[in-house]
C-alpha positions as CSV (number, residue, x, y, z in Angstrom):
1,X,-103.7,134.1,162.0
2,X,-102.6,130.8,162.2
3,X,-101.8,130.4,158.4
4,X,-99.7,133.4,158.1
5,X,-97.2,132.2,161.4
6,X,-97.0,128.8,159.1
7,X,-96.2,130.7,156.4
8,X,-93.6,132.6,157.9
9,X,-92.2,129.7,159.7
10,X,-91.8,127.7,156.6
11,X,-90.0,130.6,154.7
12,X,-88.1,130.8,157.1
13,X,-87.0,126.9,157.8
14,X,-86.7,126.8,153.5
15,X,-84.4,130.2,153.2
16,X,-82.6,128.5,156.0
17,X,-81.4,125.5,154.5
18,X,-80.9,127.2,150.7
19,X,-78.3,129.5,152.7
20,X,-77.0,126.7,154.6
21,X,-76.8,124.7,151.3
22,X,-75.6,127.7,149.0
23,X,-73.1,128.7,151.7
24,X,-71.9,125.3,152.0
25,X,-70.8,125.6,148.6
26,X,-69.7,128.7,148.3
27,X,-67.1,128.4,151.3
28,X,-66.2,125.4,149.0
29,X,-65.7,126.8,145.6
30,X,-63.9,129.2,147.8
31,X,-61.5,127.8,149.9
32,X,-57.5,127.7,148.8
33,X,-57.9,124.2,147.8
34,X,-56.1,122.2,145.3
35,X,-58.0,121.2,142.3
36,X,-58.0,117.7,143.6
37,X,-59.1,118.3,147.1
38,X,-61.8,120.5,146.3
39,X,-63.2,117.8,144.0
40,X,-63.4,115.1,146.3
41,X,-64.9,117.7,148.9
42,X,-67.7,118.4,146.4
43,X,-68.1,115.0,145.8
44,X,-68.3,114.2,149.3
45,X,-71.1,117.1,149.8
46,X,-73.1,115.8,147.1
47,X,-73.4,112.4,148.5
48,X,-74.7,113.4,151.7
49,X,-77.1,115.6,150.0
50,X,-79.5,113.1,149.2
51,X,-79.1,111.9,152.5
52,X,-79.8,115.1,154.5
53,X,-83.0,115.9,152.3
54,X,-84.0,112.8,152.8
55,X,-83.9,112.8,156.7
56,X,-86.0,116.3,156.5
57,X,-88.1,115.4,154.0
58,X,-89.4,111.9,155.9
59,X,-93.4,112.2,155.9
60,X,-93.3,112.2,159.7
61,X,-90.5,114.9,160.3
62,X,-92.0,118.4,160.9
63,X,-90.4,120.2,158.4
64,X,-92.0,117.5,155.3
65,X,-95.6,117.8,157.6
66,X,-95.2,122.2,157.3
67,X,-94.4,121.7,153.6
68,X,-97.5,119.7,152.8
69,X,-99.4,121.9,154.8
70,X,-98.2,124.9,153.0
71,X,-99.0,122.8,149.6
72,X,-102.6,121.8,150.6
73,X,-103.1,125.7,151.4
74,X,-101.9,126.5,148.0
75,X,-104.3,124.2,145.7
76,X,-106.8,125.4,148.2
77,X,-106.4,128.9,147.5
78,X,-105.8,127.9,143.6
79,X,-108.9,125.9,143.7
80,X,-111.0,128.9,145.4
81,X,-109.0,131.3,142.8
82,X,-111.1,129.0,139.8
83,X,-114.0,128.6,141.2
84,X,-114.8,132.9,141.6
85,X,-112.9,133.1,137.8
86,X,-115.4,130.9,136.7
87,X,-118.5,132.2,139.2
88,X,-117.4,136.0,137.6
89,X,-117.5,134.5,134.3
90,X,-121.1,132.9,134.3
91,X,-122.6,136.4,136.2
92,X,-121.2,138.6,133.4
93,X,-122.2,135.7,130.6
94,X,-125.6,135.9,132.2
95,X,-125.6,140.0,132.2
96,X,-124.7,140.4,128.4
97,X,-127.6,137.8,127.8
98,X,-130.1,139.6,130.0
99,X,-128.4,142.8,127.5
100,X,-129.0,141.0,124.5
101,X,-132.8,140.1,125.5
102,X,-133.3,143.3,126.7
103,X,-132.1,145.3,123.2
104,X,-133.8,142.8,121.3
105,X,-137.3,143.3,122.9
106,X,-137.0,146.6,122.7
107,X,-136.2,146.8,119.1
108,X,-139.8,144.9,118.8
109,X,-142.0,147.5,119.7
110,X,-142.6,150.5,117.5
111,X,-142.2,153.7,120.1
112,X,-145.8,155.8,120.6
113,X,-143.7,159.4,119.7
């Protein structure tokens, strides 16, 4: 139960700041600006970018700790996703063999009729 309020929380936290982001620009490429202005207020934008990302993204902050729990989750899931392709794939290796036997002895033994 746990995993799926993680999972919502962090969709929600990561749709959060792509609006905020894609809304930041978009009220920018927007706004009655001169060419010049608008420039330096992307420029500006940009810059602090790296900055913000890089405050949310600190291995202590809460939002970098939910991401790499949602990642560990993931290869978890991926790794138990191989491991039944690969259990399903020895079973039915193992049943065509047994098939293969099983045709083969019969073939050996002339029938009484």
């Amino acid at each position: 139960m746990s995993n799926n309020n993680d999972d919502g929380i962090f969709g929600f936290l990561f749709g959060l700041m792509l609006g905020v982001a894609g809304g930041a620009l978009l009220g920018t490429l927007y706004a009655p600006k001169r060419g010049k202005e608008l420039r330096k207020d992307l420029k500006c934008l940009m810059e602090a970018l790296p900055e913000r990302l890089e405050d949310e993204l600190e291995p202590n902050s809460p939002t970098r700790q939910k991401i790499d729990r949602a990642i560990d989750r993931t290869k978890a899931r991926f790794d138990q996703k191989l491991e039944n392709i690969s259990t399903q794939r020895h079973a039915k290796r193992a049943q065509s063999a047994r098939e293969r036997e099983s045709a083969a002895t019969d073939g050996d033994y002339p029938s009484m009729m």
